[in-house]
N, C-alpha and C positions, 0 to 999 in steps of 0.2 A: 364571419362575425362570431358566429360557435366556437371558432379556436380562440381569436384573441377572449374572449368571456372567459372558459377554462382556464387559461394559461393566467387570465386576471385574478381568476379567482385564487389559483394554483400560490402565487409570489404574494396574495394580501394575507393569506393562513400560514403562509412560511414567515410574514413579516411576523405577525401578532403572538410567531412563538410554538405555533401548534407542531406536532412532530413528518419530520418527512413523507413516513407511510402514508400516515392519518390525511396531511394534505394532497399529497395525489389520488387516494383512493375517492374523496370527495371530491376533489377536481374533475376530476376523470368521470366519476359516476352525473355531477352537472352538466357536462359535456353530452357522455350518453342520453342521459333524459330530454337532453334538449333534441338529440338528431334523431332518435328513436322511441322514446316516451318509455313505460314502468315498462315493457314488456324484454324491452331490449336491454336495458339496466338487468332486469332481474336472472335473464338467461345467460347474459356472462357471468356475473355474480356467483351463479350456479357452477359456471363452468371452470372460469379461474383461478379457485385454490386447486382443483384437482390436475389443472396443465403444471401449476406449477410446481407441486409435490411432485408431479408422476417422474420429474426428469430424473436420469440416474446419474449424472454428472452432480446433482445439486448435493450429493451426499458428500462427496470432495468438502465443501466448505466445514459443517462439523467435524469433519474427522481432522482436517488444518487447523482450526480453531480448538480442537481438546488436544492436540499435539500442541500446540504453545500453551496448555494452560499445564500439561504433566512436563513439558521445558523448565516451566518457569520453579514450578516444583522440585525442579534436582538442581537448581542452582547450581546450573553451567552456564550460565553467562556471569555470574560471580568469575565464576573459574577461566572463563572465558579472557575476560580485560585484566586479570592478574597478567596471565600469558601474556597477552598483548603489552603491556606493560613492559612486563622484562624484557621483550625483545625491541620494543622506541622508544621507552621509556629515558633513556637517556639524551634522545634528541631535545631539545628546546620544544618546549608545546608537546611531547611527548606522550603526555597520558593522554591529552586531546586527540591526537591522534589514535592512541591505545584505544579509546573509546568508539572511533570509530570504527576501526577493526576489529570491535568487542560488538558493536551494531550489523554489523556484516554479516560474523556468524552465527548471531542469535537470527539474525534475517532467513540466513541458511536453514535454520532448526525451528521455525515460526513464520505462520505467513502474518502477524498482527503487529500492525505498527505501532500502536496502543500500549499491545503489551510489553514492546520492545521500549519503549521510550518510559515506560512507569519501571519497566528492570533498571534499566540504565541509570536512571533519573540518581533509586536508592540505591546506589553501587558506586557508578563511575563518580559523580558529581560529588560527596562528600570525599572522597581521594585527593579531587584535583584543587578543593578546597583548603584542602589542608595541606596541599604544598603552596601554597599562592598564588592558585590562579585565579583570573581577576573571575566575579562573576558572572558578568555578562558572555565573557568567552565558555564558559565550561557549560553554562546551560542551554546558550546558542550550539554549540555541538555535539548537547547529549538529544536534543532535540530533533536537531537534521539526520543525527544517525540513526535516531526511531523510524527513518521515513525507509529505510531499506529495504526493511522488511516487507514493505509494500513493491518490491521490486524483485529482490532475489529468490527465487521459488526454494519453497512454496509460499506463492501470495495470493491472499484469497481475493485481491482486489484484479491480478492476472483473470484467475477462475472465473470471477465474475463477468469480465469482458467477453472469453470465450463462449460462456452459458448464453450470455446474451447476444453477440454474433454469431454464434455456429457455426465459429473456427476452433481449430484442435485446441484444447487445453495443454496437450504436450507439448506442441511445437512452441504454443507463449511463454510455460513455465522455462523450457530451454530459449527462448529468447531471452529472456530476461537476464540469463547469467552476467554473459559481457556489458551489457551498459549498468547492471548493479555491482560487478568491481569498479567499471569505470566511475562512478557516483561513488565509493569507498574511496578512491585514487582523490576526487576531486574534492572531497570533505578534507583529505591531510594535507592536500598542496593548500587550501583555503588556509588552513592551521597556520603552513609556514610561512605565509604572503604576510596574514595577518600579524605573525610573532616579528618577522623579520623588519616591519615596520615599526613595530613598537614592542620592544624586546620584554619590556615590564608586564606585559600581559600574561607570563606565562615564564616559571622559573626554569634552570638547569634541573636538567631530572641524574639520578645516581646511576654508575656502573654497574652495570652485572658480567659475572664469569660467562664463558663457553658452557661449561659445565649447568649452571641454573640454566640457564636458555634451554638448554638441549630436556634438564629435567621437568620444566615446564611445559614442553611437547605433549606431554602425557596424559593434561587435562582438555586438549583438545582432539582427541580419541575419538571420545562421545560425542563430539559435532563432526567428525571427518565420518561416524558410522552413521550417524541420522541423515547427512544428504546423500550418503550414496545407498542409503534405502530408498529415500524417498526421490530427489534428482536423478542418478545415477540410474534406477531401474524404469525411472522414464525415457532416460535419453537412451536408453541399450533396448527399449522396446519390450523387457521383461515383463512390465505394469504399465497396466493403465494409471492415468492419474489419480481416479480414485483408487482403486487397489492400492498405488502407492502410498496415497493418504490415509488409509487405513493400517498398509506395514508402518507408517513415519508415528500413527498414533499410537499403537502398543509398541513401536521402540522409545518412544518418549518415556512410555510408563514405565518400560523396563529402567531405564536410567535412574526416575524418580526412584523406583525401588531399589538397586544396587546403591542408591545411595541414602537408603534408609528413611526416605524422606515419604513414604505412602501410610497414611493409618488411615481410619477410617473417615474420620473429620476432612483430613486434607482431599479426600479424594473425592469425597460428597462436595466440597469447594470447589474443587474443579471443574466437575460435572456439573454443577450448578452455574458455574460463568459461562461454561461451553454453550451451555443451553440457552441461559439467555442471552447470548452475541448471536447463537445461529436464527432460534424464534426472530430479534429485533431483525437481521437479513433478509430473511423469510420471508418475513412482512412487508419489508418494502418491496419487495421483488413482485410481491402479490398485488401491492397497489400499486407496481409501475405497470403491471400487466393491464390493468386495470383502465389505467391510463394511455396507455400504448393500446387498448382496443379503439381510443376514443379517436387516437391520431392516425390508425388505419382505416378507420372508415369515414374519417374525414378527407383524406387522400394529404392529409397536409405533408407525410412527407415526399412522396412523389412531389407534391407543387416544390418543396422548396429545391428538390435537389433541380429541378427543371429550370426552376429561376435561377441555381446557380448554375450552372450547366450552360444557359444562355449568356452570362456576363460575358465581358471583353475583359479579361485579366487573368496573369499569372496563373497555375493552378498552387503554385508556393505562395502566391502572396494570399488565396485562399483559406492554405493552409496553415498559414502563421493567423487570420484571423479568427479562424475556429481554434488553436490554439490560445491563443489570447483569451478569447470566451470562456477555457476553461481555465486559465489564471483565475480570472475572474470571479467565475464561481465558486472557486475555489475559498474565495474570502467570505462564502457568506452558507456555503452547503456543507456538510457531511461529501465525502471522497464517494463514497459506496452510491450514495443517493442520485450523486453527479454522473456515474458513469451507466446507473441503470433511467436516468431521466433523460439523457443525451444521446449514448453509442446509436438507440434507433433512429435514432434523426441525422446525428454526424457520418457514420459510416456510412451509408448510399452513399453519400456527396464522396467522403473518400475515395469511394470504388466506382466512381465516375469520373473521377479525375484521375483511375491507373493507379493508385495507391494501396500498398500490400497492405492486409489488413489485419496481419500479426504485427506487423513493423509500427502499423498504426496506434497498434493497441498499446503496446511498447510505451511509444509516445506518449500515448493519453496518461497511463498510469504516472510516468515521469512525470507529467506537468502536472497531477493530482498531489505528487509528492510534496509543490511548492507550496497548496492550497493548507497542506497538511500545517506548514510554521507560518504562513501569515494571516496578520488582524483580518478583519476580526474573530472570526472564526480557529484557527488555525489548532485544530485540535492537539497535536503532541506538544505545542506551546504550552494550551491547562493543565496537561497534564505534567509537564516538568514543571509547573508552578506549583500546582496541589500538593507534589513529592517533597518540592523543597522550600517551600514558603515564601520564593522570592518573588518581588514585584514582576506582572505580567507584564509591564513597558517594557522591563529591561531585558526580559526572553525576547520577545521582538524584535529586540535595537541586535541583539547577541544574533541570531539567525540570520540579520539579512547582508551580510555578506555572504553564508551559505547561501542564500535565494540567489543572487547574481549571480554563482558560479553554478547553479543549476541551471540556471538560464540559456547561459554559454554552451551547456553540455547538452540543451536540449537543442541548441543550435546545429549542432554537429553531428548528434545521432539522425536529426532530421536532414542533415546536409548529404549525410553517409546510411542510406538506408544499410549498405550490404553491413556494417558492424552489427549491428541486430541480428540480422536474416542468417547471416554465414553458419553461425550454431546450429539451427534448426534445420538448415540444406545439410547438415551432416550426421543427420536421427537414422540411427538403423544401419549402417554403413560397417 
């Protein structure tokens, strides 16, 4: 009766508006009072911000987080979708494309989906506007290709999973490579399904020489040098992940610099968003701990994983409905919120039903990625509308053929655990 009251309390503070943290940390704390009275409340209290600061992995997320904010400062991902540009831009839907391939590599140089969807938004979308693409298509796919970065390392919503399972950081950030090109691969086949059908969507793009292509290479330099700081000396065992995250942050800055782009203003700006992304993280983290004392010593998850454990069914068909759960949530939480309110509850059941729990993690973040563009909630959606002032319906209606082809491809990576895994069985080799 204690759990369902929490967990009542927990969705009527999320309905009324109040913020994630704020609501689990009250939730969580009615919970406690009720199974152990002020005493039991006050000595996690006490003890909770300090487990949470103490971990040394948790430093990884600033340091990912002020690397995409000195990214976004040197304006390579400008540089970034010009390239891409020249080299499909000639296809039909070609910049759409370009964009996504300009999403990919900012994904690579940024674990912020956020940030990557507000670059894109001012960059790609007024381009593709002004060749004639219709607008539903060009915001529907600056939108979906913000979600990458949430997938291709470094992502801070991976890091989060591992912090919160107490599985390797490395081996997830290296999981994630191949199913974040295949999600790259699957946003420009979506392109040409959608163009090929209705050809008005999306003009002839112009020729380019051998020549430009090849001199265009040059501004993707400083993203081939930022992942193989930061990926590169994880998958070779050089760095840890935070280490790495720390080389990936001062080579960001260095970029901003050589490209003249650091005074004093801009950098105090930086450091200032850095700060408040990681504090808002923080914080939840601290009130899911908060909350996660309440559901450890209520035993509720042992109970649930027992009662699933005991069904007569599938462990896939399981699996598809804790997936589904997080579509779900997906339409009404924050990503970050969902994976530190859930992973303790979902994963036992996973790893009682035999299921790897990087492969899992994997998953999880991919199906976060759909939560990320649909209603109501679907955060990179406001944010491509804020950018470019177009009506929020029509970002929506634009996206959801991206959601179905994400859908598919979470089909598949779930069907075919070893695509995930294979990268990671090859760390250190």
């Amino acid at each position: 009766m204690d759990v369902f009251i929490a967990i009542a309390v927990l969705f009527a503070l999320l309905a009324v508006g109040l913020p994630v943290a704020f609501a689990m940390a009250v939730s969580g704390s009615v919970g406690l009072l009720m199974i152990g009275g002020v005493d039991l409340l006050a000595g996690i209290l006490r003890t909770a911000p300090f487990t949470v600061a103490n971990s040394y992995e948790i430093i990884t997320i600033p340091m990912f987080i002020l690397m995409a904010e000195f990214v976004i400062l040197s304006g390579v991902a400008d540089d970034l979708f010009k390239a891409a540009s020249i080299w499909v831009g000639r296809v039909k839907g070609g910049l759409a494309m370009a964009t996504a391939l300009a999403g990919a590599g900012f994904g690579a140089i940024s674990g912020s989906s956020t940030a990557a969807a507000a670059t894109l938004s001012s960059t790609t979308i007024p381009a593709m506007l002004k060749q004639g693409y219709e607008p539903r298509l060009a915001c529907g796919v600056v939108a979906t290709s913000g979600t990458l970065a949430m997938m291709i390392p470094p992502s801070i919503a991976l890091v989060l999973y591992g912090i919160i399972a107490d599985v390797s950081i490395g081996e997830l950030l290296i999981a994630g490579v191949i199913p974040g090109i295949l999600v790259t691969f699957t946003i420009m086949a979506t392109v040409t399904f959608l163009v090929a059908r209705d050809p008005s969507r999306a003009p002839d793009g112009r020729a380019y020489s051998m020549m430009e292509k090849f001199r265009s290479l040059k501004v993707v330099g400083p993203m081939i040098f930022l992942f193989a700081a930061v990926t590169g000396s994880i998958y070779l065992g050089v760095a840890t992940p935070t280490e790495a995250a720390g080389l990936g942050a001062f080579g960001a800055l260095v970029l901003a610099a050589y490209a003249r782009r650091v005074t004093f203003a801009t950098l105090k700006q930086a450091l200032k968003q850095a700060s408040h992304a990681t504090c808002m993280i923080l914080l939840i983290i601290l009130a899911a701990q908060i909350f996660g004392y309440f559901f450890a010593l209520t035993r509720t998850t042992q109970d649930i994983v027992a009662t699933i454990g005991g069904l007569d069914a599938s462990r896939w068909l399981i699996l598809a409905l804790i997936l589904l759960g997080y579509v779900a949530l997906g339409f009404f939480m924050d990503q970050i919120a969902i994976l530190i309110l859930t992973v303790p509850v979902t994963l036992p059941v996973i790893q009682a039903l035999s299921f790897d729990p990087i492969w899992f993690g994997v998953i999880v973040v991919l199906t976060a990625e759909v939560g990320m563009v649909t209603p109501p909630m679907g955060l990179n959606a406001f944010v491509v509308a804020r950018y470019t002032r177009r009506p929020l319906e029509e970002i929506f209606r634009g996206v959801l053929p991206f959601v179905v082809a994400f859908l598919i491809l979470i089909s598949v990576l779930a069907a075919f655990p070893e695509i995930v895994l294979w990268l990671p069985e090859t760390m250190g080799r």
